[in-house]
C-alpha positions as CSV (number, residue, x, y, z in Angstrom):
1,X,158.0,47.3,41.9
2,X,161.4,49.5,43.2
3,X,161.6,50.2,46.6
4,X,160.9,53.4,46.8
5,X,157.3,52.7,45.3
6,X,156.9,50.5,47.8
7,X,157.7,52.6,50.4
8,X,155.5,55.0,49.1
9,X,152.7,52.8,49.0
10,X,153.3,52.0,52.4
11,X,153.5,55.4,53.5
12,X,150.3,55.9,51.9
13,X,148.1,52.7,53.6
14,X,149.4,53.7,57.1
15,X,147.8,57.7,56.2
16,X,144.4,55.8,55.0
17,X,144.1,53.6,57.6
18,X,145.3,56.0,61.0
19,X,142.6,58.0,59.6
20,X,139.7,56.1,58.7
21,X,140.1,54.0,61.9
22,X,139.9,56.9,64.3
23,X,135.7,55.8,64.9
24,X,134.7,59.7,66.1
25,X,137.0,61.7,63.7
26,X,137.3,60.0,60.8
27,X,138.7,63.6,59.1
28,X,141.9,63.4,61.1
29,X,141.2,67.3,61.3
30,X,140.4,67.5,64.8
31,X,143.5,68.8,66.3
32,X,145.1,70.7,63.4
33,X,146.0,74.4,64.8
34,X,145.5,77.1,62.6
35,X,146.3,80.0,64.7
36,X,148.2,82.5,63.4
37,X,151.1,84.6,65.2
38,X,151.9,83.3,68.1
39,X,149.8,80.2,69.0
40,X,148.0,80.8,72.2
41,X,146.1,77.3,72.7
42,X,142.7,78.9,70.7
43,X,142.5,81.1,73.7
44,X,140.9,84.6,72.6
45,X,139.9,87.9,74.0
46,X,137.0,89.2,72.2
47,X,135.9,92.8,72.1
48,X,132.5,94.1,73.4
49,X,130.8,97.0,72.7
50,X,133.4,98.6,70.4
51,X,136.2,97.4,72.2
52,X,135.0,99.1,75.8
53,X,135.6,95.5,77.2
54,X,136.7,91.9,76.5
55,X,135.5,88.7,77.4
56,X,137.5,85.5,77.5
57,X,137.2,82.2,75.2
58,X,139.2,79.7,74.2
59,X,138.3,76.9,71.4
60,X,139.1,73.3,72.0
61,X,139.2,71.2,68.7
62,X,138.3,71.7,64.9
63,X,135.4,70.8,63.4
64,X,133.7,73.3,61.0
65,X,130.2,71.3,60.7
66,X,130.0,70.9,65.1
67,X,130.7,74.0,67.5
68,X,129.7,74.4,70.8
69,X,129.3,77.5,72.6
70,X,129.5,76.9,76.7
71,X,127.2,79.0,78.3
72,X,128.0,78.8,82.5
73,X,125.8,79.2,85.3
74,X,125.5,81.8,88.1
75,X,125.1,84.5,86.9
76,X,128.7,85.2,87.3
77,X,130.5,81.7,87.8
78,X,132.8,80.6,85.6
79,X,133.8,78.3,82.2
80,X,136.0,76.3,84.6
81,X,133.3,73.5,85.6
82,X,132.8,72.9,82.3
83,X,136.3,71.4,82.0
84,X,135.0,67.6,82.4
85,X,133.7,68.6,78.7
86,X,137.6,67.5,77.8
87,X,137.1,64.2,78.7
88,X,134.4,63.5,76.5
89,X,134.4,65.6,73.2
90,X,137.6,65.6,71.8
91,X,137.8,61.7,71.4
92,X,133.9,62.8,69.1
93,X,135.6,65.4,67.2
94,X,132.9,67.7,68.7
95,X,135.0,71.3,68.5
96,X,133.8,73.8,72.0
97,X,134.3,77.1,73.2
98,X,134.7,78.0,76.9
99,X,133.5,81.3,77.7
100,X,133.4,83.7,80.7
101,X,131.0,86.1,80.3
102,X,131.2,89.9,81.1
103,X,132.3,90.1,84.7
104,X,132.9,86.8,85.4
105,X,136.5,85.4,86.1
106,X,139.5,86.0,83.2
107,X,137.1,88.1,81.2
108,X,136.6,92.1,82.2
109,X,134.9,92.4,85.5
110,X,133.6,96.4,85.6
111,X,131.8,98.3,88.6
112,X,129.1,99.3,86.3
113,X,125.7,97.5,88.1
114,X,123.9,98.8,85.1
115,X,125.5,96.0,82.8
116,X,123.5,93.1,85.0
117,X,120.2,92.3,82.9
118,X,119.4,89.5,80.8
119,X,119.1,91.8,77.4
120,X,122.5,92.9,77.8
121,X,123.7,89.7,77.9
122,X,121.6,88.2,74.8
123,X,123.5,91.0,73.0
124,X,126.4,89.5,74.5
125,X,126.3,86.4,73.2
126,X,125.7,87.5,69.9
127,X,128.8,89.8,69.5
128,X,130.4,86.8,70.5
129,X,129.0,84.6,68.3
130,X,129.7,86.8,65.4
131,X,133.5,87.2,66.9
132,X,133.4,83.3,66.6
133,X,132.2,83.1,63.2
134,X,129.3,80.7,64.0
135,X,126.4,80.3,62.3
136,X,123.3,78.1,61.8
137,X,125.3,75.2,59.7
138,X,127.6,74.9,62.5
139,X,126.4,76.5,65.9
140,X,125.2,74.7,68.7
141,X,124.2,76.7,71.8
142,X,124.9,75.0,75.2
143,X,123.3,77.1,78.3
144,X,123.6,75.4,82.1
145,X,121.7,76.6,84.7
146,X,121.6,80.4,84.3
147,X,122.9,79.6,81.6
148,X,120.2,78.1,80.1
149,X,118.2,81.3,80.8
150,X,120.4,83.1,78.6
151,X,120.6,80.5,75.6
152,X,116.8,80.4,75.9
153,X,116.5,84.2,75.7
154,X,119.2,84.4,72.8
155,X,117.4,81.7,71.4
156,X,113.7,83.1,71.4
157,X,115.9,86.5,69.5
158,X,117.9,84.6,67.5
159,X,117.2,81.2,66.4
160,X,118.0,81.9,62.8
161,X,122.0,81.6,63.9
162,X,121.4,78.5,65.4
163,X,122.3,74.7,64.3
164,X,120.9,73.5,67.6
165,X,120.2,74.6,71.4
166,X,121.1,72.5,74.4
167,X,118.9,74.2,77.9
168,X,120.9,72.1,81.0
169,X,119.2,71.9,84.5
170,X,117.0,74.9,83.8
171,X,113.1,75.4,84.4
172,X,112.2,78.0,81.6
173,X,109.9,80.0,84.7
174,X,111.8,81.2,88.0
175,X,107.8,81.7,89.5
176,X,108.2,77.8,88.6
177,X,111.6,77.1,90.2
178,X,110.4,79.3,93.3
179,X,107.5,77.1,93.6
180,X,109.6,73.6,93.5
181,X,111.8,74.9,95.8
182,X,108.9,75.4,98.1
183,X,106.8,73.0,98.0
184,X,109.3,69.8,97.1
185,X,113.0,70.6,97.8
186,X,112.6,72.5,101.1
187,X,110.0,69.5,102.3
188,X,112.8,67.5,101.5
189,X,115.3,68.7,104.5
190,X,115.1,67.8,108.0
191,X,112.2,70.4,109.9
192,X,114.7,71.6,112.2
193,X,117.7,72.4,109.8
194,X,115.1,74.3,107.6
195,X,114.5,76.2,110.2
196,X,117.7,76.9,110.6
197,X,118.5,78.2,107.4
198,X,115.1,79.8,106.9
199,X,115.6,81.6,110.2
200,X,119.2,83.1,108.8
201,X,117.3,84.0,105.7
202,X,114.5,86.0,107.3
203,X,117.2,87.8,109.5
204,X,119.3,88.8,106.0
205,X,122.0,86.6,107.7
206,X,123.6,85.4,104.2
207,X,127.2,85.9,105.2
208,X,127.0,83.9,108.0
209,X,129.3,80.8,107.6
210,X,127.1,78.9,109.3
211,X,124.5,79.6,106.2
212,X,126.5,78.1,104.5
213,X,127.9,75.0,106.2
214,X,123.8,73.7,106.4
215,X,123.3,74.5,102.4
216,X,126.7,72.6,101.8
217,X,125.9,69.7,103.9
218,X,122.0,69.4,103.4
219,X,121.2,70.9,100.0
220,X,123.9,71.4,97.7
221,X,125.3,67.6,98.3
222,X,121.8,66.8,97.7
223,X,120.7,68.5,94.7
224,X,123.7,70.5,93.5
225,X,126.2,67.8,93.2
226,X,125.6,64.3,94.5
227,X,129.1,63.3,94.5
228,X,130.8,63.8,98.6
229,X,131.4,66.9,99.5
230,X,135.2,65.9,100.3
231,X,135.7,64.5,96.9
232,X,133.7,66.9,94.7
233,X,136.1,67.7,91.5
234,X,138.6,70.1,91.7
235,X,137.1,72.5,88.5
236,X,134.1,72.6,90.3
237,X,135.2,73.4,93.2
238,X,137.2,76.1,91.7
239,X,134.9,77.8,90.1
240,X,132.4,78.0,92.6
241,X,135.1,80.1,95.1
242,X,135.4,82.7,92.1
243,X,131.7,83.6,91.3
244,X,131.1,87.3,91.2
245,X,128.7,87.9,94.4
246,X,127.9,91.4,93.3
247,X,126.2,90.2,89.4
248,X,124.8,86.3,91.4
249,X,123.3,88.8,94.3
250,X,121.8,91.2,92.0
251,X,120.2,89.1,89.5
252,X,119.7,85.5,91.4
253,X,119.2,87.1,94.9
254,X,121.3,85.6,97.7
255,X,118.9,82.5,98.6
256,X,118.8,78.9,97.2
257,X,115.6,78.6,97.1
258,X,114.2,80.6,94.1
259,X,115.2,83.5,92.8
260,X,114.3,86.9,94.0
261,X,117.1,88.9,92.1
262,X,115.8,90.7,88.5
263,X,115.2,87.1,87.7
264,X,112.5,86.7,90.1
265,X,109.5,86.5,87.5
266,X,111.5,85.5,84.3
267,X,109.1,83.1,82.8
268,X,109.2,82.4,79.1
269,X,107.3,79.1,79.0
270,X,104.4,80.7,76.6
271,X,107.1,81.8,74.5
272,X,108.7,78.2,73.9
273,X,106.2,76.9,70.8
274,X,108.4,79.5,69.0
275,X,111.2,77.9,68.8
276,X,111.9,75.6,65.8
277,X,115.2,75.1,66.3
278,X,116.2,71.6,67.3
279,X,116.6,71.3,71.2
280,X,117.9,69.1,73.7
281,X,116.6,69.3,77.5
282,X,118.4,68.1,79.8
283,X,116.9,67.6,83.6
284,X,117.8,65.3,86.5
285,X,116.0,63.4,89.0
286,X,117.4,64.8,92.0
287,X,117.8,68.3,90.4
288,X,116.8,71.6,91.9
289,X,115.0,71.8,88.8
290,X,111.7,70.0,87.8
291,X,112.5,67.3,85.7
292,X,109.1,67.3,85.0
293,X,109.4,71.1,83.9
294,X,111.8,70.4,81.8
295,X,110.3,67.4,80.4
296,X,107.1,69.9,79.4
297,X,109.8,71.8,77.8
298,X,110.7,69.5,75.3
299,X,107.3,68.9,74.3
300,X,106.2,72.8,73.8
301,X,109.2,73.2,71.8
302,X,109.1,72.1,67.9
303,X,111.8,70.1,67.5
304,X,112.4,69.0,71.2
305,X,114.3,66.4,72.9
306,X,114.2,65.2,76.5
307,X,117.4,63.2,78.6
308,X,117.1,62.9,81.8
309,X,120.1,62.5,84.5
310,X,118.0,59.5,86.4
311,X,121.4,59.9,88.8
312,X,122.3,63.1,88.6
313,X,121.4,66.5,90.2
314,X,121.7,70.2,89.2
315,X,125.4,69.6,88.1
316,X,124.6,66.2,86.7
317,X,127.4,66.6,84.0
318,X,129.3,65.9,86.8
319,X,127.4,63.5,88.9
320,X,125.6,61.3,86.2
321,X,128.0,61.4,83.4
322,X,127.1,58.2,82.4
323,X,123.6,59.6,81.0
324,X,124.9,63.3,80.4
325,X,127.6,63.0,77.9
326,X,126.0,59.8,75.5
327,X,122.9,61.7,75.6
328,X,124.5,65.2,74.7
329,X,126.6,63.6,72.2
330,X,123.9,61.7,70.3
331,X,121.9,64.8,70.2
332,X,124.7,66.7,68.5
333,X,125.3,63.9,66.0
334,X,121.6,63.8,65.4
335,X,121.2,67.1,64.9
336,X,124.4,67.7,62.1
337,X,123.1,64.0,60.4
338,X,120.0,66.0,60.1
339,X,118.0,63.4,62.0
């Protein structure tokens, strides 16, 4: 055989082989950019409402049968604690979306108070979504925390766009939540720093560093993120400092423990045999969240799944990774094998 067959051959081996030995992306399309213009790293800007505001998003990856739309807590923190998601998808050739939503950090942030309330935001989602081009052979639906109100609610309208849903560290009832709070975190805390802290709620005393200083030491380390408070991850820390008081206040209320905000009676948990698309919930052990709520979850669901975080707490994608991300992940790949 000449040479240059040969080389050609050989060529041709090394192509078959670099791609069918890459075990999560056998495709070899994971990273290909097709941006056009100038190439902005998928970051995006998409229109609301005709184009009255814009919201921030910015696609990681390329896969056109997995996509994962980030929904972040709050109300009003940011995409940026998501970021540990880049340490742990790619290498699955699971494509994402990070996404601030309406008034929350790189996307528009407007003075109208009218714009906080959960419809609004379903609608959203949706006008992202269709922005996005997702749709129910691709579209998964990731929602943390507040988040997981929202994905629930956008869910409940729109499950027909849907490929699967993903509710993180949320009870599906804030009546629920208020009551866990009650009765099991707040027994949890030394008697006289509850006091403390219950005495600076009852006075309206929010701003008060001190407020804060007990929460920090005594109930977010605890149940918010496990890991010390001196070495908790720099995204998380980040996008804690930038969460828009003026949407969190008005729709979470400005205590911890439960939610007296327009959330305060938010309960959908009759609502959840409705939904037939395949889900995931995701709870942990030392949560502010029920993991036994959650649990219920997946079972009044149709096609429900339950992981729990046996390490982890309300951020456990940060604090129990080891169960967060292999259970996420199998879910995902369950879901597109049609398993």
């Amino acid at each position: 055989m000449p040479l240059y067959k040969n080389l050609l051959l050989l060529v041709l081996l090394i192509a078959i082989f670099s791609c069918n030995h890459q075990p999560a992306n056998p495709t070899c399309d994971y990273l290909i950019n097709d941006e056009t213009g100038v190439k902005n790293g998928g970051i995006r800007l998409i229109s609301l409402d005709g184009g009255k505001y814009k919201v921030w998003t910015k696609r990681i990856g390329n896969n056109p049968r997995i996509k994962v739309l980030l929904l972040h807590g709050g109300p009003a923190c940011t995409h940026e604690y998501w970021e540990c998601m880049e340490s742990f998808l790619p290498q699955q050739g699971i494509e994402f979306y990070y996404y601030d939503q309406l008034g929350s950090a790189y996307s528009d942030q407007p003075n109208d108070t009218s714009l906080w309330n959960l419809p609004r935001f379903v609608e959203e989602v949706e006008q992202v979504r269709q922005a996005l081009r997702l749709n129910k052979d691709n579209f998964f639906l990731l929602g943390h925390s507040w988040g997981g109100i929202l994905a629930a609610e956008y869910a409940l309208k729109y499950q027909q766009n849907l490929k699967g849903l993903i509710i993180s560290n949320m009870m599906m009832s804030c009546p629920a939540y208020g009551k866990y709070a009650d009765d099991v975190l707040a027994k949890q805390m030394e008697p006289k720093v509850l006091a403390e802290i219950q005495d600076l709620e009852s006075k309206g005393d929010f701003a008060n560093p001190h407020y804060m200083e007990l929460l920090m030491a005594n109930f977010y380390n605890q149940h918010i993120c496990r890991i010390p408070l001196d070495q908790w991850p720099e995204p998380l820390k980040r996008s804690f400092t930038k969460i828009n008081q003026t949407i969190y206040v008005s729709m979470q209320g400005p205590s911890e423990f439960g939610v007296s905000g327009k959330l305060e009676k938010w309960d959908v948990t009759a609502k959840l045999p409705d939904l037939k698309v395949p889900t995931l919930v995701i709870g942990a052990t030392h949560d502010t969240m029920d993991p036994n709520h959650m649990k219920m979850v997946s079972e009044k669901v149709q096609k429900g799944r339950f992981l729990l975080c046996p390490e982890g707490s309300h951020m456990s994608m940060w604090d129990d990774q080891a169960h967060y991300f292999p259970g996420l992940i199998s879910f995902i790949k369950d879901v597109d094998s049609g398993k």
